[in-house]
NUTORNU-130868 format. One record per residue (C-alpha): residue number from 1; residue in one letter; x, y, z. Coordinates in nm, 2 decimals, m for minus. Example, Ala and Ser with C-alpha at 12.3 -4.5 7.8 and 13.67 -1.06 7.14 Angstrom:
2
<node><num>1</num><residuo>A</residuo><c1>1.23</c1><c2>m0.45</c2><c3>0.78</c3></node>
<node><num>2</num><residuo>S</residuo><c1>1.37</c1><c2>m0.11</c2><c3>0.71</c3></node>
END
This chain:
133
<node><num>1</num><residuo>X</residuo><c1>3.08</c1><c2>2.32</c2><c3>0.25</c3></node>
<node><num>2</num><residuo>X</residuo><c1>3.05</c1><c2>1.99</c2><c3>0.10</c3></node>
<node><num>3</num><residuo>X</residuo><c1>3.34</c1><c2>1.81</c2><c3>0.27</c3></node>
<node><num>4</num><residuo>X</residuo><c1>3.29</c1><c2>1.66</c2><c3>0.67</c3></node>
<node><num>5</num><residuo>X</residuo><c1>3.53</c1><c2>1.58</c2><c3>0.95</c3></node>
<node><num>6</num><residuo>X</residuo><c1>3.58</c1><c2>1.21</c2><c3>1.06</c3></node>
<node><num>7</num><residuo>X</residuo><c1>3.32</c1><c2>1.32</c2><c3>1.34</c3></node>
<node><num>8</num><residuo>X</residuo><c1>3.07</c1><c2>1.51</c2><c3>1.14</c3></node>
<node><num>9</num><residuo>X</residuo><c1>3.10</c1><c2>1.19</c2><c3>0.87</c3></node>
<node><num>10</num><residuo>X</residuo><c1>2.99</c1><c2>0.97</c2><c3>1.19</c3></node>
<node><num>11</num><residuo>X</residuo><c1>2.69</c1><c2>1.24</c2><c3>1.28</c3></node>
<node><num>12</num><residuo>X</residuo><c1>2.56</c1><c2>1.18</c2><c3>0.92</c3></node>
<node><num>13</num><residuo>X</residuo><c1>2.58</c1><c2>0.84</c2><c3>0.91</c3></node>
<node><num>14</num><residuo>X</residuo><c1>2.41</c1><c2>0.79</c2><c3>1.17</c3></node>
<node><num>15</num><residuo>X</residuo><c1>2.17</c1><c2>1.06</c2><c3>1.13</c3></node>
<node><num>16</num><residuo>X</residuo><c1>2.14</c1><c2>0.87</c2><c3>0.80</c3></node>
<node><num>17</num><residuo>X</residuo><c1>2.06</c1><c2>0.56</c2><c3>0.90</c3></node>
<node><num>18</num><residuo>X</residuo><c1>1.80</c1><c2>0.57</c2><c3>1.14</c3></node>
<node><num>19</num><residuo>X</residuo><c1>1.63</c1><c2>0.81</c2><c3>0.95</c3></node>
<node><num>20</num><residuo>X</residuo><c1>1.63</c1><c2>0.60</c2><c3>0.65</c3></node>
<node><num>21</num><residuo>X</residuo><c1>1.50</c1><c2>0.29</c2><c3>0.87</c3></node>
<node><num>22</num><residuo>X</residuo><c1>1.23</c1><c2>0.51</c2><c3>1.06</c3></node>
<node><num>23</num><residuo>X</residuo><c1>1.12</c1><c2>0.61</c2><c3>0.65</c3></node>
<node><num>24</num><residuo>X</residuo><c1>1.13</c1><c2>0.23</c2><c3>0.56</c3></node>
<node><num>25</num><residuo>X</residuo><c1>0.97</c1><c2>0.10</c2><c3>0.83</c3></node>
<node><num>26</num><residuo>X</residuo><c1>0.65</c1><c2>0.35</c2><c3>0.75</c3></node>
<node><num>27</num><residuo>X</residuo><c1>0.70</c1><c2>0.31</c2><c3>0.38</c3></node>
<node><num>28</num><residuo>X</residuo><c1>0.64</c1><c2>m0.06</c2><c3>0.45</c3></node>
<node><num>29</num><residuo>X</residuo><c1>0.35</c1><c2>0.02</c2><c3>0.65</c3></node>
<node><num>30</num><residuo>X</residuo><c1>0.14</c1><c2>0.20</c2><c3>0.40</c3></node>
<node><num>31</num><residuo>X</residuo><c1>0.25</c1><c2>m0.05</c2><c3>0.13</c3></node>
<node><num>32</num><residuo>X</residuo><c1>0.11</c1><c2>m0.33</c2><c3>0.36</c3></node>
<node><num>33</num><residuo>X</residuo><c1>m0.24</c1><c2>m0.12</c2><c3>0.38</c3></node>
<node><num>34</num><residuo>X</residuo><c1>m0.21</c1><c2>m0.07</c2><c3>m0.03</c3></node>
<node><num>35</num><residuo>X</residuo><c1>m0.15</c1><c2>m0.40</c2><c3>m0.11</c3></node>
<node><num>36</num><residuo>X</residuo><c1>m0.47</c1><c2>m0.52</c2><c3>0.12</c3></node>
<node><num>37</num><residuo>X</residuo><c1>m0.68</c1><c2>m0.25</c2><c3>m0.03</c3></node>
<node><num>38</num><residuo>X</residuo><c1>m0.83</c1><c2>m0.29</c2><c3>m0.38</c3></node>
<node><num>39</num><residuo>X</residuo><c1>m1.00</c1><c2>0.08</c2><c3>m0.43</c3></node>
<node><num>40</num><residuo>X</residuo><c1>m0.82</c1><c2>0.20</c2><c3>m0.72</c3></node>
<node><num>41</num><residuo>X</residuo><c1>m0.85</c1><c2>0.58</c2><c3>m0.66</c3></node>
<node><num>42</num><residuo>X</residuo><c1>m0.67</c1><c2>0.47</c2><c3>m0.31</c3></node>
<node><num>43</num><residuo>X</residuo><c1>m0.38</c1><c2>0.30</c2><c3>m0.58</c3></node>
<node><num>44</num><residuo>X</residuo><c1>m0.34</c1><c2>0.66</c2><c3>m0.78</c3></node>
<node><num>45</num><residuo>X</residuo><c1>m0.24</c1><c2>0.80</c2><c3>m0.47</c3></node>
<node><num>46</num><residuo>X</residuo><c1>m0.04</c1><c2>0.54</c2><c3>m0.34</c3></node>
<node><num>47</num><residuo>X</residuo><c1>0.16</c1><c2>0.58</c2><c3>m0.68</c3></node>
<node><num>48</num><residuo>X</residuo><c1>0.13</c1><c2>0.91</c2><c3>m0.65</c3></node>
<node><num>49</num><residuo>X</residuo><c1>0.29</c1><c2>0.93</c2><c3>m0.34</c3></node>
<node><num>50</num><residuo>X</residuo><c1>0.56</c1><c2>0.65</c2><c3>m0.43</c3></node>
<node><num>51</num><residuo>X</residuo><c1>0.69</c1><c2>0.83</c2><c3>m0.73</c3></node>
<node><num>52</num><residuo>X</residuo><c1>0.71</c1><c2>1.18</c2><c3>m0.56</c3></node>
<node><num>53</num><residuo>X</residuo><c1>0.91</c1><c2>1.02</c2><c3>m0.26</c3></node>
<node><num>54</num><residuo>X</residuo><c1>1.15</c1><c2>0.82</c2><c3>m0.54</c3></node>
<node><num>55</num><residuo>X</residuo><c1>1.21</c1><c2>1.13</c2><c3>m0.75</c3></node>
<node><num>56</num><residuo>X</residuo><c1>1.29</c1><c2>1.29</c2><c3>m0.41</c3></node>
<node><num>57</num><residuo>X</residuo><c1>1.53</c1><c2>1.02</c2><c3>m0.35</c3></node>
<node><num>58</num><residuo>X</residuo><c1>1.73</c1><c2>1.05</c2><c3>m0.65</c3></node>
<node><num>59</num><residuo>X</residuo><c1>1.74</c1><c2>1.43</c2><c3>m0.63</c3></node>
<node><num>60</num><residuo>X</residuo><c1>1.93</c1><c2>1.43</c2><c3>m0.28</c3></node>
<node><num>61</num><residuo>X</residuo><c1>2.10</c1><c2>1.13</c2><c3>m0.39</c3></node>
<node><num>62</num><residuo>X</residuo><c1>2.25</c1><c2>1.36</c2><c3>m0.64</c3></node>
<node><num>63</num><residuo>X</residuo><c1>2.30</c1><c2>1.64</c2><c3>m0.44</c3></node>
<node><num>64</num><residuo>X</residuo><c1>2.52</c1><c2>1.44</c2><c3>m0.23</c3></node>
<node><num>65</num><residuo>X</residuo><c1>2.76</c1><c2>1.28</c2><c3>m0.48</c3></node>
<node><num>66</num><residuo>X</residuo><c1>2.77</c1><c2>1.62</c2><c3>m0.73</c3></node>
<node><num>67</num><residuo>X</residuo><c1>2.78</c1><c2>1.82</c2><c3>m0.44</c3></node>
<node><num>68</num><residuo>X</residuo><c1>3.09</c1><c2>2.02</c2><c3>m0.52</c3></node>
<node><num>69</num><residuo>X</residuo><c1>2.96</c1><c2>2.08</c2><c3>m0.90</c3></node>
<node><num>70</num><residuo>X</residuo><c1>2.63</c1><c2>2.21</c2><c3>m0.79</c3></node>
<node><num>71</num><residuo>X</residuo><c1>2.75</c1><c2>2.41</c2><c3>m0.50</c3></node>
<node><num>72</num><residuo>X</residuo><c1>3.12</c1><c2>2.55</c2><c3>m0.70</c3></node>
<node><num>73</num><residuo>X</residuo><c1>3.16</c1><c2>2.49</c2><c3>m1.06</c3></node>
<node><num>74</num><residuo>X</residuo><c1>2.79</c1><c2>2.54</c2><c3>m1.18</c3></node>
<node><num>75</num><residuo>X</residuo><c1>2.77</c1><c2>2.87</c2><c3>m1.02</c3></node>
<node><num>76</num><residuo>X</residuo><c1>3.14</c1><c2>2.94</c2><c3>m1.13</c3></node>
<node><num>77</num><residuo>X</residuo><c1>2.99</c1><c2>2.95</c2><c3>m1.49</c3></node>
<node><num>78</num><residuo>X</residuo><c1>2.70</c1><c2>3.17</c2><c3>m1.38</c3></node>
<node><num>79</num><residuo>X</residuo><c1>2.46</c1><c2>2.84</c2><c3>m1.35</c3></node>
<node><num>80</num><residuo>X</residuo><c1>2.24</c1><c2>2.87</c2><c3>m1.00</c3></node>
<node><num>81</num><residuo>X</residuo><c1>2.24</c1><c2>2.59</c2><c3>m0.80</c3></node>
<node><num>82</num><residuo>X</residuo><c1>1.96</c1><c2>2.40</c2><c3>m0.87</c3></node>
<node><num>83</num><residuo>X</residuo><c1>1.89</c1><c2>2.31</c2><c3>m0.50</c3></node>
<node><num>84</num><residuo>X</residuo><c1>1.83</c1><c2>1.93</c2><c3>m0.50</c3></node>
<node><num>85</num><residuo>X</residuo><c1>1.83</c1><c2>1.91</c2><c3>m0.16</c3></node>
<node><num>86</num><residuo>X</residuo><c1>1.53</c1><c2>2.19</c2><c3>m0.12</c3></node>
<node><num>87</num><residuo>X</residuo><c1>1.35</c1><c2>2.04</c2><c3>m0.38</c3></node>
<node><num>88</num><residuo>X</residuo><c1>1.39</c1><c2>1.66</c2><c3>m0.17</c3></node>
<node><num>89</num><residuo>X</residuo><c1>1.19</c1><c2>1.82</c2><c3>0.13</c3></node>
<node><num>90</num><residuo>X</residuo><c1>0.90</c1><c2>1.95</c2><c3>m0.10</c3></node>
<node><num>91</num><residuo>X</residuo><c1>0.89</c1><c2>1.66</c2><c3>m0.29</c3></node>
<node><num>92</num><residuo>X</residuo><c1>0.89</c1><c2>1.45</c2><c3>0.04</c3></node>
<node><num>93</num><residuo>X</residuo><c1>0.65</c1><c2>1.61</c2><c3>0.15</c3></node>
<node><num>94</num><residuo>X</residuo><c1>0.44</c1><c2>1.59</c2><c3>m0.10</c3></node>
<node><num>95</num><residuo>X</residuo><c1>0.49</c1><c2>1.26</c2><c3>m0.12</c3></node>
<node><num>96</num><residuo>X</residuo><c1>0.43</c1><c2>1.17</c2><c3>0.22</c3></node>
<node><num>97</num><residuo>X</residuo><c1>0.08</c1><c2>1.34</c2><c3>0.22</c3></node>
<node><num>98</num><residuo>X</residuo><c1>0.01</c1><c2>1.15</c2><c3>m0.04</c3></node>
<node><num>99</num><residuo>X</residuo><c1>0.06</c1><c2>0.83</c2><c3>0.15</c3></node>
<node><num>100</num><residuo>X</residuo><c1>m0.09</c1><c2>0.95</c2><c3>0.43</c3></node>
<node><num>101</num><residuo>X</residuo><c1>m0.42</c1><c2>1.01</c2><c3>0.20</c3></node>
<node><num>102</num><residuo>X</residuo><c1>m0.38</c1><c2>0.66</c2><c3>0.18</c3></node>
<node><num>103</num><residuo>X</residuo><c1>m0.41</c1><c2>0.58</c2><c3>0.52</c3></node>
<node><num>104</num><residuo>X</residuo><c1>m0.67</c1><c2>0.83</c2><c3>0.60</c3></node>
<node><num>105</num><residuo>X</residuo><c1>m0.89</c1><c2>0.62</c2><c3>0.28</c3></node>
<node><num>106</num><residuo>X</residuo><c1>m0.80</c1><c2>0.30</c2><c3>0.47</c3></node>
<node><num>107</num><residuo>X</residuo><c1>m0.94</c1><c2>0.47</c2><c3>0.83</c3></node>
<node><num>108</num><residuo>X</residuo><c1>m1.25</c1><c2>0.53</c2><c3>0.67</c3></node>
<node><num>109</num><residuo>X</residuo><c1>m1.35</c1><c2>0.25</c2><c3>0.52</c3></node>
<node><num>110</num><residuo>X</residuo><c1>m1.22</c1><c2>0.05</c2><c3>0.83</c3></node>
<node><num>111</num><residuo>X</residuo><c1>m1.46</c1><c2>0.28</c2><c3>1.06</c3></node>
<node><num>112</num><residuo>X</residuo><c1>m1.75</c1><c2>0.20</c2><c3>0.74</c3></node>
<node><num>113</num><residuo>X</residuo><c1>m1.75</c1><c2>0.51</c2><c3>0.59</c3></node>
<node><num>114</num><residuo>X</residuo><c1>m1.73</c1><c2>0.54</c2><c3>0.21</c3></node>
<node><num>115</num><residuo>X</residuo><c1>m1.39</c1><c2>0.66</c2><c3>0.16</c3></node>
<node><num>116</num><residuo>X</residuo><c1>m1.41</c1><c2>0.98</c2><c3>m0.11</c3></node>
<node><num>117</num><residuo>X</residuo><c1>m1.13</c1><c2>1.09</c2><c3>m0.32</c3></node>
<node><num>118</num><residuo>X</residuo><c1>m1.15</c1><c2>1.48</c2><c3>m0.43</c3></node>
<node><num>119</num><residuo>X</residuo><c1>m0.84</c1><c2>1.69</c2><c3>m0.56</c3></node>
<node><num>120</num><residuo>X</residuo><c1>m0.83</c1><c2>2.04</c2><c3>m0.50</c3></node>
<node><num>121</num><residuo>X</residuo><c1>m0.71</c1><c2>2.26</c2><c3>m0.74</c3></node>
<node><num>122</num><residuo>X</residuo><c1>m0.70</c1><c2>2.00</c2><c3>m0.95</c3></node>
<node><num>123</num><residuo>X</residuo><c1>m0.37</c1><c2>1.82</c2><c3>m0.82</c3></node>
<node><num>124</num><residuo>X</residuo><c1>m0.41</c1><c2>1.83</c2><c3>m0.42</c3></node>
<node><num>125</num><residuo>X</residuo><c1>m0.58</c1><c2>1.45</c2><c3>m0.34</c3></node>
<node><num>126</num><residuo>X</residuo><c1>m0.81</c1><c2>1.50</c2><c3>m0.02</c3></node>
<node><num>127</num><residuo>X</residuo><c1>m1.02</c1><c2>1.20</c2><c3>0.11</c3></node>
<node><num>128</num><residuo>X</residuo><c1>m1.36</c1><c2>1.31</c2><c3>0.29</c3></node>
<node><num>129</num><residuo>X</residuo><c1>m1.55</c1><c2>0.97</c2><c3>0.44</c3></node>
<node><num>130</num><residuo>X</residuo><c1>m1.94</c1><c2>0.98</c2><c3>0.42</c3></node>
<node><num>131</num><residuo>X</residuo><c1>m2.16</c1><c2>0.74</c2><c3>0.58</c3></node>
<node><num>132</num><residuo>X</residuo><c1>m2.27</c1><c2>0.49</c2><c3>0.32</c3></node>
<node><num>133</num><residuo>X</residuo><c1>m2.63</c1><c2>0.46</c2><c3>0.24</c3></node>
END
């Protein structure tokens, strides 16, 4: 499960690669539209959104090099998997909406709305735009 052939090696470095400079190309986008903004409930988000992506990072990161001990030995000893790589798309996810949040703040003030930052549930950032008075 873990190990490739010389072609499927190829396949996922590639794959790798341009989806790693697609993600660093947008990451650099939003950082850009951070960095110019100086809102700091637009800043929470944006390291909101940062740290989930990172964590995410490191988990599949993991996944990859201890494949063969998460996947065989762990559950040899009656320890489930812990799924890294399932828990890098919801953290990605997560992640990602966060940064988009960001962008959406950005949109509204750019089209002069006042930019709102709300959390549903406590922990879900939305931003709503109202006009200013």
């Amino acid at each position: 499960m873990c190990r490739r052939s010389r072609g499927g090696r190829l396949q996922f470095f590639l794959f790798q690669a341009s989806f790693a400079a697609l993600e660093f190309f947008a990451l650099a986008r939003v950082y850009l539209i951070h960095r110019r903004g100086q809102d700091v409930q637009a800043r929470r988000i944006f390291h909101l959104g940062t740290g989930a992506y990172a964590l995410a990072i490191v988990l599949w990161l993991s996944d990859i090099r201890f494949c063969t001990t998460l996947n065989e030995t762990l559950p040899a000893y009656g320890i489930p998997n812990p799924q890294f790589h399932a828990w890098w798309h919801v953290l990605v996810s997560c992640g990602f909406y966060a940064l988009l949040m960001v962008i959406a703040h950005d949109r509204l003030k750019t089209l002069g709305q006042a930019p709102r930052l709300r959390f549903a549930a406590g922990v879900i950032p939305l931003v709503r735009g109202s006009t200013p008075p």
